[in-house]
N, C-alpha and C positions, 0 to 999 in steps of 0.2 A: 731392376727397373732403372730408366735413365736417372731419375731425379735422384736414387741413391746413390749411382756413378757421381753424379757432378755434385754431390754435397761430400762425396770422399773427397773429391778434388778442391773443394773449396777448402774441406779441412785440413789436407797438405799445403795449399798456397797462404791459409792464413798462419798456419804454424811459423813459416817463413819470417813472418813481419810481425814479430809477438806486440813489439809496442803501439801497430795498428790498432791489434785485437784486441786487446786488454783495453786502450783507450775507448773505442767502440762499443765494448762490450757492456764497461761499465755505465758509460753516458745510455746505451739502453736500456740499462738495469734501472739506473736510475729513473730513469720517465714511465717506465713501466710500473716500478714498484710504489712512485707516488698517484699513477694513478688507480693501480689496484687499491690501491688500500681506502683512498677515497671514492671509489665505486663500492668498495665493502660497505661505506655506511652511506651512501646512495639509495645501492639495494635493499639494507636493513631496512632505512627508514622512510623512504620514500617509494622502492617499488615492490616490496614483500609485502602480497597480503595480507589484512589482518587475521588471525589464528582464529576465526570464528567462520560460522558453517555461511556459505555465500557471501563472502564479505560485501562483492562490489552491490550488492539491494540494503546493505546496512546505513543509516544515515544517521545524524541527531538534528533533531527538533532544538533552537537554539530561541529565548526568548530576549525580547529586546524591547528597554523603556527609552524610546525614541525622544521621549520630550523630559526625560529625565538623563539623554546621553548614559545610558546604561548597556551594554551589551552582553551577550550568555549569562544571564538572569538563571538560576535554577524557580522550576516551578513550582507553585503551588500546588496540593491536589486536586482541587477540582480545578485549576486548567489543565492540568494532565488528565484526565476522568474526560474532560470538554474535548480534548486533543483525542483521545485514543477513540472515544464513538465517533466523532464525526468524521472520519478517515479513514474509513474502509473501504473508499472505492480505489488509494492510489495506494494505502498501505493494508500489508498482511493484518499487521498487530505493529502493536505499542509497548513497550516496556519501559521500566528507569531505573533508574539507581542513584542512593545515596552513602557516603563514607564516611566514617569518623575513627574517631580512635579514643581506647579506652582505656581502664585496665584491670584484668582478671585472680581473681585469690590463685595463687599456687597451696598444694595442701600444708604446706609448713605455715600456711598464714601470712607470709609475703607477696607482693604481688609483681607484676608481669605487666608492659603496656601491650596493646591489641590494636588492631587493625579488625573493624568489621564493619558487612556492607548490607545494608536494609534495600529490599527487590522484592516487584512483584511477582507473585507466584511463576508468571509464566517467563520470568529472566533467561534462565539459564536454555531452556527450549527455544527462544528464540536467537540466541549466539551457540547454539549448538553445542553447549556443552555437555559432558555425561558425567554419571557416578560412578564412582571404582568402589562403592559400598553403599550400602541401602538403597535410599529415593529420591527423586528430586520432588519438591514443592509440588505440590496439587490446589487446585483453586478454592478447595476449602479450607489451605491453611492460609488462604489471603481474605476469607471473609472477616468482616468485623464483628466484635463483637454481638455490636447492638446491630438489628438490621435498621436501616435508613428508613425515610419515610417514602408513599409510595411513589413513584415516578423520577427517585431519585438511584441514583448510582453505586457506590463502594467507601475508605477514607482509613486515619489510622487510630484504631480504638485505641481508646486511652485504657489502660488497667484490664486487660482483655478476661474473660474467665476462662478459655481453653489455655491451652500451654501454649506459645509462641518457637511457631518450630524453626529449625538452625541446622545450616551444611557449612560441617568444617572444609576448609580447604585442605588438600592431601598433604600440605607440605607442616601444617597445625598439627593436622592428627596425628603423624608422624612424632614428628618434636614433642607434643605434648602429652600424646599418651599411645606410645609406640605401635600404633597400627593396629593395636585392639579391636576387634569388632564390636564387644562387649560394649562399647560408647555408645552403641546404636541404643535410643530409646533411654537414654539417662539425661539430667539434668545436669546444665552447666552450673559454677558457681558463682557466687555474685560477682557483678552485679546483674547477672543474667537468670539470677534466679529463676524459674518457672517458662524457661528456656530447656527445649527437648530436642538432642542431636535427632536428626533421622536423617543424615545422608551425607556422604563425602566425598566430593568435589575428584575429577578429574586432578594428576597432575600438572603442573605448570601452567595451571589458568592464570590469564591474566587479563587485567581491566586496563583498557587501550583508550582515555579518554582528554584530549586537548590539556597542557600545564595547567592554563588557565584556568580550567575546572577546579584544581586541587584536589583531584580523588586521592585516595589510596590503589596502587595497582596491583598489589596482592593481600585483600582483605583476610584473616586468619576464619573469619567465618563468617557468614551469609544470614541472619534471618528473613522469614518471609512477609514484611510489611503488611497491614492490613488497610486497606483503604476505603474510606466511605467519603460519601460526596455531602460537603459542608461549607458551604458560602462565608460563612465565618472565619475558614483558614484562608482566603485568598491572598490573607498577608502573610504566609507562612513560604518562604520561598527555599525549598529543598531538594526537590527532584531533576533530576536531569533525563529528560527522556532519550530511547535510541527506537529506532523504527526500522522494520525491513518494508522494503518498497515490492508489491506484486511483482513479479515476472513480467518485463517488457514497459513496463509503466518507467517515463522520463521523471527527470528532475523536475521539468516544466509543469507537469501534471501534478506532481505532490507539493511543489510549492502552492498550487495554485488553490489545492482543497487546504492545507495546513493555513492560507492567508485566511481562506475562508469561516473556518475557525476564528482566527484571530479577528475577524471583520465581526463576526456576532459578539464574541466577548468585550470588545471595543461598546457595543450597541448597549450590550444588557446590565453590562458593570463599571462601575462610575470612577473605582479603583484602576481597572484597563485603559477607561476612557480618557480618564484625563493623564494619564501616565504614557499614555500612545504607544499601545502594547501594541508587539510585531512577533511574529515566527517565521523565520527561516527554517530551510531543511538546508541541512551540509552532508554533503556525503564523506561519510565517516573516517575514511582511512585519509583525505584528501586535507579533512581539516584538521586531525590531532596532527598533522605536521605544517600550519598555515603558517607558522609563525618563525619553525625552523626552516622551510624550504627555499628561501631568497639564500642564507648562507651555504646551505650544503651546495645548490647550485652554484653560486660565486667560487666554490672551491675544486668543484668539477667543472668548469667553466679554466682555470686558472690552472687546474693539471692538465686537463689537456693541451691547452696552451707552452706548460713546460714539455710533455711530450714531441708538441709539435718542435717546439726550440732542440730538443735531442736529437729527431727524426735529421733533423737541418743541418746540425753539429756534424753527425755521422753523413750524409750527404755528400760535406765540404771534403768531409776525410776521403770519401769513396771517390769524389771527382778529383780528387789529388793523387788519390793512387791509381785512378784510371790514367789518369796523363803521364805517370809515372811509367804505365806498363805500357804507352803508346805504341812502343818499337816492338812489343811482344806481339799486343793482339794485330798489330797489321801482318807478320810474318807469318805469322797464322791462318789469320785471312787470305794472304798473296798465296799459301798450301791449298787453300782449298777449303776452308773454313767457313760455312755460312753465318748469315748475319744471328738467325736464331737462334743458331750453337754459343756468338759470343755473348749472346743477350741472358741466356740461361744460365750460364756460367756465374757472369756478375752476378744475377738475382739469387743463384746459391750461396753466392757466400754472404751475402744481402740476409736468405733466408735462416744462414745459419747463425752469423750473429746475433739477429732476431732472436732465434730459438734459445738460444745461452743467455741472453739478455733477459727473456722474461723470464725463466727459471730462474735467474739470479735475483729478478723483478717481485719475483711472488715473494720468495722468501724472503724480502727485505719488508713487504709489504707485512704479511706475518710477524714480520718482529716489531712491526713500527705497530701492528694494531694494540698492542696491550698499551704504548704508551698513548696512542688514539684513547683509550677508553677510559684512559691515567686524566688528562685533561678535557674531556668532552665536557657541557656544561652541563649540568646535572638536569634541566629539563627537556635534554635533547630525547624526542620518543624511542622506544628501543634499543636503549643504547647496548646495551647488554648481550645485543641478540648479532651485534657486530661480528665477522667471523669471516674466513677464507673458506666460503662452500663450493659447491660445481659452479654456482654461476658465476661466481667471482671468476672461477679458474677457469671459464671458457672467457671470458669477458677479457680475462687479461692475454688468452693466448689469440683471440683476434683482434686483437689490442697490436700485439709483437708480429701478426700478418700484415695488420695495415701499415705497422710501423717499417718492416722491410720491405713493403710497395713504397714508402714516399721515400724512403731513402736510397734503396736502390734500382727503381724505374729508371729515371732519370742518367744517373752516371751508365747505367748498362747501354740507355741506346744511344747516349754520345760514343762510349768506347765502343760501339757495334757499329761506325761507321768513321772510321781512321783514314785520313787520306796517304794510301799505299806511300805512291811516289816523295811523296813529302817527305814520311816521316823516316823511308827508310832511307832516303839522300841523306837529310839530317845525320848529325852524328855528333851532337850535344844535349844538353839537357833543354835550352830556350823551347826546341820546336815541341818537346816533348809535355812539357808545362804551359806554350802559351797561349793552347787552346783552351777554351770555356772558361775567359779570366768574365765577361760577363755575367757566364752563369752564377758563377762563384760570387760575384759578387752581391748580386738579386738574392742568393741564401743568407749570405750575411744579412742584408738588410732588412729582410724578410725575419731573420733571427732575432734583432737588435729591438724591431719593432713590436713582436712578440711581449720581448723580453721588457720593453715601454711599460706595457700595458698592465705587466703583472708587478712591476715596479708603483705605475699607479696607483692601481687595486690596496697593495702593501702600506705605499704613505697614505691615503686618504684613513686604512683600518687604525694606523697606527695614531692618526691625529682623531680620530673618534676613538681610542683608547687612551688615550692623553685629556680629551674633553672630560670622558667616563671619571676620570683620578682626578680632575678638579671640582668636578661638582661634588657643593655641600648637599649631605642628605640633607641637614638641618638637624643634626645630632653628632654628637663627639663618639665615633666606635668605639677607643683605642681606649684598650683595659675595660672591656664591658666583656663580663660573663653571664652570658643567658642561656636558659633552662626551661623547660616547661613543668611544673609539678600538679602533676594526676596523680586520683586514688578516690577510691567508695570511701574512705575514712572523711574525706572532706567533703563530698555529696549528701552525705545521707546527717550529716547535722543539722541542728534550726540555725536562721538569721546570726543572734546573737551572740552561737557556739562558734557559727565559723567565723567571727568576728575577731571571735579571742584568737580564732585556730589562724587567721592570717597574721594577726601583731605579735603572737607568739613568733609563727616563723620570722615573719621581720626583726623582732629583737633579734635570737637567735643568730639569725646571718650577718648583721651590722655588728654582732660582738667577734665575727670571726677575725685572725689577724691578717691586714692588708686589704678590709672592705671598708671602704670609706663612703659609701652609701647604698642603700638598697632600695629596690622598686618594682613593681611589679606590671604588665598590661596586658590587654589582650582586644587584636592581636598585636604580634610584633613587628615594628618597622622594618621591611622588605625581605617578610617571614612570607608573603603574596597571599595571605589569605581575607586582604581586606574585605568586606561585602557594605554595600550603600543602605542606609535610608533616606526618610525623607523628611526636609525640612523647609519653614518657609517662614514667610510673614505675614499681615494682617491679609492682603488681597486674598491668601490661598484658601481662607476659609469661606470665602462665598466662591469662591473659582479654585475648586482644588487641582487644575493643570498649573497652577501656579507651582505648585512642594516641586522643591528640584531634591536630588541625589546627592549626598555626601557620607565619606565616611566615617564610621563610628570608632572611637576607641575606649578603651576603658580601665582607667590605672590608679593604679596606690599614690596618696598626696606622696609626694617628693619625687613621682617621677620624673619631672623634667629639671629637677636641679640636678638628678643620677643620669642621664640619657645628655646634659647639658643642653636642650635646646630655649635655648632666648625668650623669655617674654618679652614682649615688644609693648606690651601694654597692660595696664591694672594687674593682677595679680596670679601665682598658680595656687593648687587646690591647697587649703591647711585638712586637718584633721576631725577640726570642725563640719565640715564639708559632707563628708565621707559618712553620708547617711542616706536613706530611704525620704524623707521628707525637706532634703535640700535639695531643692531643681536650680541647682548653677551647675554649667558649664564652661570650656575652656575652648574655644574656637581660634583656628587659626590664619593666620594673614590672611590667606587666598576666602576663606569664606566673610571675613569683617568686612574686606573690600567690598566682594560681589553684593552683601546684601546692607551694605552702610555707606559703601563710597569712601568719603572723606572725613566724614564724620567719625568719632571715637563709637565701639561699639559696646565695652564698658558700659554695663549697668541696661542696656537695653536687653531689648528680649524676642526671642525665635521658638517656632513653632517647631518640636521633632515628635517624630511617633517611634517608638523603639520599646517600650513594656506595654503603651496599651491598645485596645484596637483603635482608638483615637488620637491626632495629635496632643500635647499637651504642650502647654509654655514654659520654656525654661530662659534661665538668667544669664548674662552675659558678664563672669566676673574676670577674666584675664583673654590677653587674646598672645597665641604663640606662634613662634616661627614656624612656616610650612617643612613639613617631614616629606621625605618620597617614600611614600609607604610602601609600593610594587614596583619600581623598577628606577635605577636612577638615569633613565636614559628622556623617562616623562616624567612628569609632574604631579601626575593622578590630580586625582579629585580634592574635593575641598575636606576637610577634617575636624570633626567638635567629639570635641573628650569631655567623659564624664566620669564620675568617683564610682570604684566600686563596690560604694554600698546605695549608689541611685539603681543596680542591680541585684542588689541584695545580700554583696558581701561574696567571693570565691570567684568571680566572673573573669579577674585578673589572673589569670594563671603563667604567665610569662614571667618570669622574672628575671631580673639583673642587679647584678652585683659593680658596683663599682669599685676596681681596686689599685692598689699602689704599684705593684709590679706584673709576673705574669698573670693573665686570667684564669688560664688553665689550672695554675697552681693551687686556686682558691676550690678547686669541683670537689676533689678527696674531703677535705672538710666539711662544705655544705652540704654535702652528699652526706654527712655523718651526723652533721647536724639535726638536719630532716629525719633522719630513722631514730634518733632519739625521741624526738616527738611524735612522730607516731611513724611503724615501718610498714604501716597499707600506703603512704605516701612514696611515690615513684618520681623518680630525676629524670626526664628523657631530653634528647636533642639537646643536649651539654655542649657550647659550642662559644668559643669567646665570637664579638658581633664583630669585628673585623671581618670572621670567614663568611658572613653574611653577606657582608661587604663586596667581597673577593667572590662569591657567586652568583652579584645584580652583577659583574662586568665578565662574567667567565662567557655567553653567548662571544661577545667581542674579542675578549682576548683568544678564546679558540681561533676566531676568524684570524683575525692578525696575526698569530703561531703559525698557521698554518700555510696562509697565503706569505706571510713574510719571508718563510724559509723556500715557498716555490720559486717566490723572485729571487732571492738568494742566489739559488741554483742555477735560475733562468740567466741571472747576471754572469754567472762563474760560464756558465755553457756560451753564450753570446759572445764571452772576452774571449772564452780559449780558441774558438769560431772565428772572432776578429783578426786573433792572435796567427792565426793557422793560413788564413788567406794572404796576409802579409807577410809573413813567412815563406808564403811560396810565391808569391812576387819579387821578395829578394831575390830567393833562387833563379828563379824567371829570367829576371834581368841582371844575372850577376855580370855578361856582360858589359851589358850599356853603364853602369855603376862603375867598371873600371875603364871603362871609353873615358867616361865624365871626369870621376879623379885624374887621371891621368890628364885630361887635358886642363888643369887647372881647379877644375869643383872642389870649394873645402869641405868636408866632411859634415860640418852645420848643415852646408844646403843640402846634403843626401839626406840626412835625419831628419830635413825639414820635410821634405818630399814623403817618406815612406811613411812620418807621422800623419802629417797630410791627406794622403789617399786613406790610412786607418780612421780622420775627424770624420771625412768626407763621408764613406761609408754610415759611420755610427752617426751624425747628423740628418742625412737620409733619412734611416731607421726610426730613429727619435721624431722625425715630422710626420712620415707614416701612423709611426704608434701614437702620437697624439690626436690625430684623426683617427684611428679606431678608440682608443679611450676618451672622447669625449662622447663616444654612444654607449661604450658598453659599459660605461663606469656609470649611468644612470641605471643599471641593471641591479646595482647594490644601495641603491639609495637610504631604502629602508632600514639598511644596515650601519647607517649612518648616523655617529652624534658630532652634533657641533660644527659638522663641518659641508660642504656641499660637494657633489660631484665633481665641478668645474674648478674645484680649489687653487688658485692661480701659484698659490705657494706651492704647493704639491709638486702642480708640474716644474713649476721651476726646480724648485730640489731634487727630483727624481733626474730631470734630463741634466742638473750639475754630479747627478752621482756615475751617471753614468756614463757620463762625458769622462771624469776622473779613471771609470773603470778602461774604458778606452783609449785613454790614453797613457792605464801601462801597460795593456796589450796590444799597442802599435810601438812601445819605445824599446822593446825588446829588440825584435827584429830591423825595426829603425838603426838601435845602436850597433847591430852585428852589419849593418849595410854601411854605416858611417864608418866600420872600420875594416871595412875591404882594402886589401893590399891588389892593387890596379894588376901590378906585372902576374901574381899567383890565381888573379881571378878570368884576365885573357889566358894567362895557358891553360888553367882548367877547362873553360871552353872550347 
């Protein structure tokens, strides 16, 4: 076939010219392989289905306290029980799920932390899951107990009398009791006592649901929730529902029955009413990535971009070697040679460095994903599932097709039309080079302006990752080792038992060497599991849309002298405190303000509901510096900490260690400590809180990694671009440069000239790219701290960095023009 004829030919002409090829090759390796590898997690995360049966009818029911600024609320049961019947016209069914973590006896008597997810029966049937052993859930292991009274619904029995049935997940049953079938029909052990396996889970199931939920994505076992319908839990907020939408039914039509819902509940309950309860439907795979998709875009957005700057690079080269071979393809042509023969030609060797390029392309991209998956930010969805499949490898090879159409379309049908007469009179190099010096130059500046825009992108992340590293959370990390300590040995005590069982551990760990104080809460600051209640003052008891949202914390007295955050006013908790019948709490800044102003808020008093199903008044003894509890890029919500033993004592399960040197160093001991005291008690998530730290800014610092090192490249590819065009304008005009010396020109002014035409260029480039980055750089806004789009420093420093880059890739060639010898560069000509 012809095209294998003229790609032999292309691979004898480029052999020829290795340091074309190799420079070629590699600059298309490179743009390929950055942007395979950012298509890899594109695709993972944003265009792969989710592994469940019809993803695109899957959706979540997402609740929302409008007049409490609350959003993805988990629900109650009876508004999910309210949700699932009245929506049958736009959905099939209704399901939900709840996750937690536990921890289970191993038979030596030690235990083990767990992962498990409570679902209603018809869970797994409606994401299409199956069993590789037993049964799945039937609707009679989701009745309750007690049946309801009549005209009412389902709920979840307390102390149920049938056994409470349970599906291991395949990768549990495995681990724990090596694939046994004999599990089927046995009893877990505590604290699942009176739990009975009957069924095991497909492999590789997993639960696909938004960070912000904080699920578990691979629960070790399932029980089947029982639900009954109880007006009294409306404040019990746990479920997260997922729906499939009928067949053909829009998003329009299920928002508008799900509103409907929400519009009676709003009517009939006073808790809805004044709280300005809302439900959205999101369709499902679209929103567990709402929060990633601005950056993964901005990054595919930014590689293509460096690809298009290689595509350009390679271009400059190919128009330089067509003019190179000007005297060829005409003699060619003057044989007999048509225009399409010489057009195909170029585009073979066009196609073949393509072809070598992405192959070189994949496989860099392959090497670079593990460290892709090294740095990714731990709540990017999917991440794991990142990888070089078919569709990577198709994506990238017309990737390397489109990349040899823009690179070499162009140079083939300039050198498909050589003016015969010209070029064969000619018999130097000027006529041969000094065509298509404007095209050349339109790529440069086309290159440089690219290369602007990704320079942009880079200082704006990098000044929102510099914003990131100065904000106070409102706590000192450094030398803080935290811990979570679980175990039935602490559950299953009275009040007073676990009282001793917390001041135990406390001694205990403040005698270890190098802790210099101990503390305990829950949850942990920018651990992301905050959840709101509700608080208020005197008006919200005759108008309860008055209780706004804030969040709750709950810790051991001396936590804020360990954590070191400020009180700002009256005092923190003593030990006195740290009881069931003291109602003081500890409120911070942002809530003293909203609900006191100016006034000290010391010694007054706010209404919270948090143990009963009524508000209750508690006392205002210290007020402390606001914490950023979930993310340090916002502020969150407002914050009132309570002791705990206004919980009952164990509610604190967070702990931290303050200590003198490394954090790390102190785990072996606490960790030894604790098993002395009792070894049902479990250390999980051992992590000094700097890495804490280092995980509220990894979303950013990804972006910034990644986008930094494409402008990087963008910048290196644009000089050697700049570098290459002026380089062959020396040639061009070797010449005229020794007309000029010769007739007096000092060598300044030639350096002045060839630096010149290289400003002139990258100045262009720079006014273009700042007109495209002043639209496209609002595309990342939301990726933004501390700093704006239009950031006037920004540009200024990008367009002095690259002004600098440009001007040592015009002084090269400047200084080899500057030192032209007149008499050696007319005879060469």
């Amino acid at each position: 076939m012809a095209i294998f004829v003229d790609l032999a030919y292309a691979a004898r002409t480029l052999r020829k010219s290795p340091v074309f090829t190799i420079t070629a090759v590699a600059t298309i390796a490179l743009g390929i392989g950055a942007a395979a590898a950012i298509f890899s997690v594109t695709h993972a995360v944003l265009l792969q289905p989710l592994p469940y049966q019809n993803p695109e009818r899957l959706v979540l029911a997402c609740a929302d306290m409008r007049q409490r600024n609350v959003r993805d609320l988990p629900m109650s049961t009876p508004d999910f029980l309210d949700l699932r019947t009245g929506t049958h016209g736009a959905f099939e069914d209704f399901t939900a799920v709840f996750t937690e973590r536990g921890v289970l006896e191993r038979d030596d008597g030690t235990s083990e932390q767990i992962h498990f997810g409570a679902v209603p029966f018809n869970f797994f049937r409606l994401l299409g899951a199956r069993m590789v052993a037993g049964r799945d859930f039937t609707e009679a292991d989701g009745q309750p107990a007690a049946q309801p009274a009549a005209g009412q619904a389902g709920a979840v029995a307390t102390a149920p009398a049938v056994p409470q049935m349970l599906i291991l997940s395949y990768e549990f049953w495995q681990r724990r009791f090596g694939g046994r079938r004999d599990i089927l029909g046995r009893p877990l052990q505590n604290p699942f006592q009176g739990s009975v396996v009957i069924g095991v889970l497909q492999p590789g199931f997993e639960l696909l649901l938004p960070p912000q939920f904080n699920a578990s994505a691979k629960p070790d076992f399932w029980l089947a929730a029982r639900l009954r319908y109880d007006p009294s839990e409306r404040n019990s907020f746990w479920l997260q529902p997922i729906g499939r939408l009928r067949e053909g039914v829009t998003m329009e039509r299920a928002q508008a029955e799900a509103s409907q819902v929400a519009d009676e509940a709003r009517r009939d309950f006073v808790i809805e009413r004044t709280a300005g309860y809302r439900l959205r439907i999101e369709p499902m795979q679209k929103y567990l990535v709402e929060r990633s998709r601005p950056a993964i875009l901005a990054l595919m957005g930014a590689v293509i971009f460096l690809l298009l700057i290689a595509c350009a690079n390679v271009a400059n080269l190919m128009l330089v070697r067509a003019s190179l071979r000007e005297r060829e393809l005409a003699v060619r042509t003057a044989l007999g040679g048509n225009r399409w023969r010489l057009v195909r030609q170029i585009l073979a060797e066009a196609l073949l460095l393509a072809m070598v390029g992405t192959a070189l392309g994949v496989g860099l991209a392959w090497l670079g994903l593990r460290e892709l998956a090294a740095i990714g930010p731990a709540n990017l969805p999917r991440l794991d599932s990142i990888r070089i499949d078919p569709t990577v490898t198709v994506f990238s090879a017309l990737a390397g097709l489109a990349a040899a159409a823009l690179f070499g379309l162009v140079p083939a049908l300039r050198a498909s039309r050589p003016d015969i007469a010209q070029v064969l009179r000619a018999s130097g190099r000027t006529s041969a080079l000094g065509g298509g010096r404007l095209l050349r130059d339109a790529v440069v500046v086309t290159e440089v302006a690219l290369c602007f825009v990704l320079l942009i992108g880079s200082g704006l992340m990098f000044r929102s990752f510099l914003a990131l590293t100065r904000i106070d959370p409102g706590f000192d990390p450094h030398h803080l080792l935290t811990f979570s300590l679980l175990g039935d040995g602490q559950g299953r005590r009275q009040p007073g038992e676990r009282l001793a069982l917390v001041r135990q551990i406390s001694e205990r760990l403040s005698a270890l060497p190098g802790v210099t104080a101990v503390a305990a809460t829950n949850p942990l600051a920018l651990g992301g599991d905050f959840y709101p209640i509700r608080w208020g003052l005197d008006p919200a008891l005759a108008d309860p849309s008055k209780f706004q949202a804030v969040d709750s914390l709950t810790v051991l007295p001396g936590y804020f002298q360990t954590v070191r955050t400020p009180i700002l006013e009256g005092r923190a908790f003593t030990e006195a405190d740290n009881a069931p019948n003291q109602n003081v709490v500890v409120v911070d800044e942002f809530l003293a303000r909203k609900a006191f102003g100016a006034e000290s808020a010391v010694g007054k008093r706010i209404l919270i509901r948090i143990r009963t199903p009524e508000p209750e008044w508690v006392r205002i003894i210290g007020v402390a510096r606001h914490i950023r509890g979930t993310s340090l890029a916002e502020p969150g919500r407002e914050q009132v900490y309570f002791t705990d033993g206004f919980l009952g004592h164990g509610a604190a399960f967070r702990w931290m260690l303050r200590t003198a040197g490394d954090p790390l160093s102190t785990a072996g001991p606490a960790r030894a400590a604790i098993a002395a005291i009792d070894r049902k008690l479990l250390l999980t998530e051992v992590q000094p809180m700097d890495r804490l730290v280092e995980k509220a800014q990894s979303q950013t610092r990804f972006s910034l990694l990644l986008i930094g090192v494409f402008a990087t490249l963008a910048a290196l590819l644009a000089g050697v671009g700049l570098y290459g065009v002026l380089a062959t304008v020396v040639r061009q005009r070797t010449a005229e440069i020794g007309v000029r010396v010769a007739l007096g020109a000092a060598p300044a002014r030639i350096f002045r000239l060839v630096v010149g035409q290289g400003m002139r260029l990258s100045l262009a480039g720079v006014a273009v790219g700042c007109v495209f980055a002043a639209f496209l750089t609002r595309l990342i806004k939301s990726m933004l701290v501390g700093t704006k789009p239009g950031d006037p420093l920004t540009y200024v420093a990008m367009a002095a960095l690259f002004l600098a880059i440009a001007a040592v890739a015009s002084w090269l060639p400047a200084r080899r023009a500057a030192g032209l010898d007149p008499n050696s560069a007319l005879r060469e000509e």
